[in-house]
C-alpha positions in Angstrom: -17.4 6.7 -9.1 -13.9 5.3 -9.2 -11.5 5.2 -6.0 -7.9 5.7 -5.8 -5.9 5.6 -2.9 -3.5 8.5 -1.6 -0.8 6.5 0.3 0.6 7.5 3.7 4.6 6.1 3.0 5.5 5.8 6.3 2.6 3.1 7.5 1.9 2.7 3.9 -1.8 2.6 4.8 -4.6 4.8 2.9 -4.6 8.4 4.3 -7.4 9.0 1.4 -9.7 8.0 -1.3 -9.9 9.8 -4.1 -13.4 9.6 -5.7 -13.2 9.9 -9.7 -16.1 10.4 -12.1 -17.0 8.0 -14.3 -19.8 6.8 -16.5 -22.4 4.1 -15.2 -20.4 2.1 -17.3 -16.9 3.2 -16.9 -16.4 5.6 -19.4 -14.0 8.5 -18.5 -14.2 11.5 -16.4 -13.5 13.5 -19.4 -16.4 12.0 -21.6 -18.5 13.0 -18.8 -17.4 16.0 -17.8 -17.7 17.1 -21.7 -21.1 17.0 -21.1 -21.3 19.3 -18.6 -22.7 22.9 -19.7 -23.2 25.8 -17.0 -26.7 25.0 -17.0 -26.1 21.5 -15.6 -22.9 22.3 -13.6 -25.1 23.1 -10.1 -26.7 19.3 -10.3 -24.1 17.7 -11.8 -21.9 19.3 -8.9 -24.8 18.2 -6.3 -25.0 14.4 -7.7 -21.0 13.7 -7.8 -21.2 14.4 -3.9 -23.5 12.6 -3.4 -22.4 9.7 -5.5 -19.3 10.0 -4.1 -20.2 9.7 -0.5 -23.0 6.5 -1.1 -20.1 5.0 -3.5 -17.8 5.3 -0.8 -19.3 3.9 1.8 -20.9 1.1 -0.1 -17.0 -0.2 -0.8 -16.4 -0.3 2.5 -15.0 3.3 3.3 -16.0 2.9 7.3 -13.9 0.3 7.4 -10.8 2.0 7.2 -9.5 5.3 8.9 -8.7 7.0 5.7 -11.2 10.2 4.4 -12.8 10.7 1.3 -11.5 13.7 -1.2 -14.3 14.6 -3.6 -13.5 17.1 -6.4 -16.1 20.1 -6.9 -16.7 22.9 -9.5 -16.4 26.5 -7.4 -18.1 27.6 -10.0 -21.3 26.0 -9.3 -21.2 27.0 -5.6 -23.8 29.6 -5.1 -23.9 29.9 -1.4 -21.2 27.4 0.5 -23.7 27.2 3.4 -26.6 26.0 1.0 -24.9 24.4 -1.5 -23.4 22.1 1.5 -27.1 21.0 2.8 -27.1 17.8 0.7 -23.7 16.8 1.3 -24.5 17.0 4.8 -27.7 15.1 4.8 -25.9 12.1 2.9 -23.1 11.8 5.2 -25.7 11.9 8.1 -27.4 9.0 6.5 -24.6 6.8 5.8 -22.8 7.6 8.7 -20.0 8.9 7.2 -18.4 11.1 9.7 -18.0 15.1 8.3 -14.1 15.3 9.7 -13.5 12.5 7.3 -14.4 14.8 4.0 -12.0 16.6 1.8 -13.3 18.7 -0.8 -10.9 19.4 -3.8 -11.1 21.9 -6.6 -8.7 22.3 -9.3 -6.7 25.3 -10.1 -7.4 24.2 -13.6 -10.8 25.3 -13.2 -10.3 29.4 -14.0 -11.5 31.9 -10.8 -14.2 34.0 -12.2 -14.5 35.1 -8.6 -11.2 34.6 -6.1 -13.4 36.1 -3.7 -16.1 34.1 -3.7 -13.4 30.6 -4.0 -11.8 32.3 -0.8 -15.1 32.2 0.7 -15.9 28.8 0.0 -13.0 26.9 1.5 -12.9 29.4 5.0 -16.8 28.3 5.3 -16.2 24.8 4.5 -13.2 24.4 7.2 -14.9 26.4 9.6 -17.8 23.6 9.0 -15.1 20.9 9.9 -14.1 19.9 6.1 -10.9 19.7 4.9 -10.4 21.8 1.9 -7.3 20.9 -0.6 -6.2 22.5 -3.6 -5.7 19.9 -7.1 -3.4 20.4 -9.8 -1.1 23.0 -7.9 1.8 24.2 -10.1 -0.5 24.0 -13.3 -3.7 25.8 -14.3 -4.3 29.2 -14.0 -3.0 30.1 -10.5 -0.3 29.1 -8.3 1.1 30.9 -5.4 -1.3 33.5 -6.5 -4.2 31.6 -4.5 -2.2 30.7 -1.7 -1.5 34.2 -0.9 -5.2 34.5 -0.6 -6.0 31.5 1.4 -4.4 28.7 2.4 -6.3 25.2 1.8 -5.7 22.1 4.2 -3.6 20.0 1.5 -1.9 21.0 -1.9 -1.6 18.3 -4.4 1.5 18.4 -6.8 0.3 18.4 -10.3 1.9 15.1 -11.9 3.7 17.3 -14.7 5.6 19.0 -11.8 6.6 15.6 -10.8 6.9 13.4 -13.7 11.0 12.6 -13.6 11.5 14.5 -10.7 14.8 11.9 -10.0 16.7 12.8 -12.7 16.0 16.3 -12.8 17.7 19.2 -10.5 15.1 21.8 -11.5 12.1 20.2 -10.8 13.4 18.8 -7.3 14.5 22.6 -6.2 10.8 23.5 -7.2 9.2 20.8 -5.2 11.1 21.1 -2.1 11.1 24.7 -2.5 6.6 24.3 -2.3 6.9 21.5 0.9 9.6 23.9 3.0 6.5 26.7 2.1 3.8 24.5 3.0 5.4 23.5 6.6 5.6 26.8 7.5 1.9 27.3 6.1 0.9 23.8 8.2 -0.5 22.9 4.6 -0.2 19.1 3.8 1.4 17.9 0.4 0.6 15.0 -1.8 2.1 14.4 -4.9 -0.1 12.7 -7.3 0.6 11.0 -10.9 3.4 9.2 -9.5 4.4 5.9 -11.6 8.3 4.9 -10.9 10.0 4.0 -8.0 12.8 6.7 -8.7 10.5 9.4 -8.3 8.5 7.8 -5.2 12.3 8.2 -3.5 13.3 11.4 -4.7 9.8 12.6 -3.3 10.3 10.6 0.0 14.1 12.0 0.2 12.3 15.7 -0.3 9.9 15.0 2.8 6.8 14.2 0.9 4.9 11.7 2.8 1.5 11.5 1.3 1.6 10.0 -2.7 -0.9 8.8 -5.2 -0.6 7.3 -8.6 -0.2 4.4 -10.4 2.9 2.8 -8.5 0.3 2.0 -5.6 -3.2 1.6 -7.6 -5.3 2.3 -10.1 -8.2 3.5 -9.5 -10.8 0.8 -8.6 -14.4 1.4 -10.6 -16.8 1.7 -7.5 -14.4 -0.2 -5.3 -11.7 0.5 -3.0 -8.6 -1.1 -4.6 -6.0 -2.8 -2.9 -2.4 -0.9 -2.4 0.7 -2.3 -4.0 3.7 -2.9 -2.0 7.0 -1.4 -3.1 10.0 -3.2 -2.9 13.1 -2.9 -4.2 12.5 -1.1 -6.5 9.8 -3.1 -8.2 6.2 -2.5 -8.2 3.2 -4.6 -8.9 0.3 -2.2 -10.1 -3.2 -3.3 -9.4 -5.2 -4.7 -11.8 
């Protein structure tokens, strides 16, 4: 697993970590996902979670306040309640406390079932979890799921935000999505974000939680450092 941060901008302090597949030796999530068939997806599903939470807490996760967000496939969820046995077991074992775990699934991912994706994230927050929704505003649904359950967190696809200074559209979208998610007590983060100009613009809108570049990249089984931003100059990490 890699790590990237999800910055609170007010205390500029980690509000998450991210936790990105990757190859034992670094290769990208997509090479590895590739390999994924629906045959494998239940274990493959079962040993990111696990890898995630161990990887985690290995590069020094308990030493901060900020949760970990770990992506999984709906589609590979069976039963919420037994699928979520193992996850629960590890956490236990590390000492990773349950309040501190997101679990993130992309609306690039297609619903075979809505139903059973509805089901999922009310048993996981029931269980304590917080539940976000990747990739909103790309994919194959939008508001479309929100009408049919409403996840802790949204996280702005970057192709919503990419030049969201310089362009009026996109800006009425976005603060159209964070007025609607206020009223729904849903959190936003925007994530992709490289530029100082759109790290304003998203602060001017009300955004407060950010990933992306401008802070970190994301640190191969490590937790890497955040970036301070000043005057409109940013030093990435390495």
């Amino acid at each position: 697993m890699a790590f990237q941060p999800i910055v609170d901008i007010r205390t500029d302090k980690p509000f998450a970590y991210e936790a990105l597949v990757r190859g034992a030796d670094g290769e990208s999530a997509a090479s590895v996902l590739a390999r994924v068939t629906p045959e494998n997806r239940y274990a493959f599903d079962q040993r990111c979670r696990v890898a995630a939470i161990e990887g985690a807490v290995a590069a020094g996760i308990l030493n901060t306040d900020a949760k970990l967000s770990i992506n999984f496939l709906p589609n590979a969820v069976y039963s919420p309640a037994a699928c979520i046995q193992l996850t629960l077991k590890t956490a236990a074992q590390v000492g990773l406390p349950i309040d501190r775990l997101i679990f993130e699934f992309t609306e690039n991912e297609e619903m075979v079932d809505p139903a059973h994706v509805t089901n999922i994230v009310a048993t996981y927050q029931r269980m304590g979890f917080g539940t976000a929704l990747d990739d909103f505003g790309a994919g194959h649904a939008g508001l479309n799921l929100l009408a049919r359950f409403q996840p802790d967190v949204i996280k702005l696809d970057m192709d919503l935000v990419r030049g969201l200074d310089s362009s009026l559209p996109r800006r009425m979208i976005v603060e159209s999505v964070v007025r609607l998610c206020e009223k729904l007590e849903i959190t936003v983060i925007a994530e992709g974000i490289e530029t100082v100009a759109e790290l304003r613009a998203l602060e001017a809108i009300g955004v407060r939680y950010v990933q992306g570049y401008i802070f970190a990249k994301p640190g191969f089984r490590a937790l890497p450092p955040i970036a301070p931003v000043r005057d409109g100059t940013v030093a990435l990490s390495a």
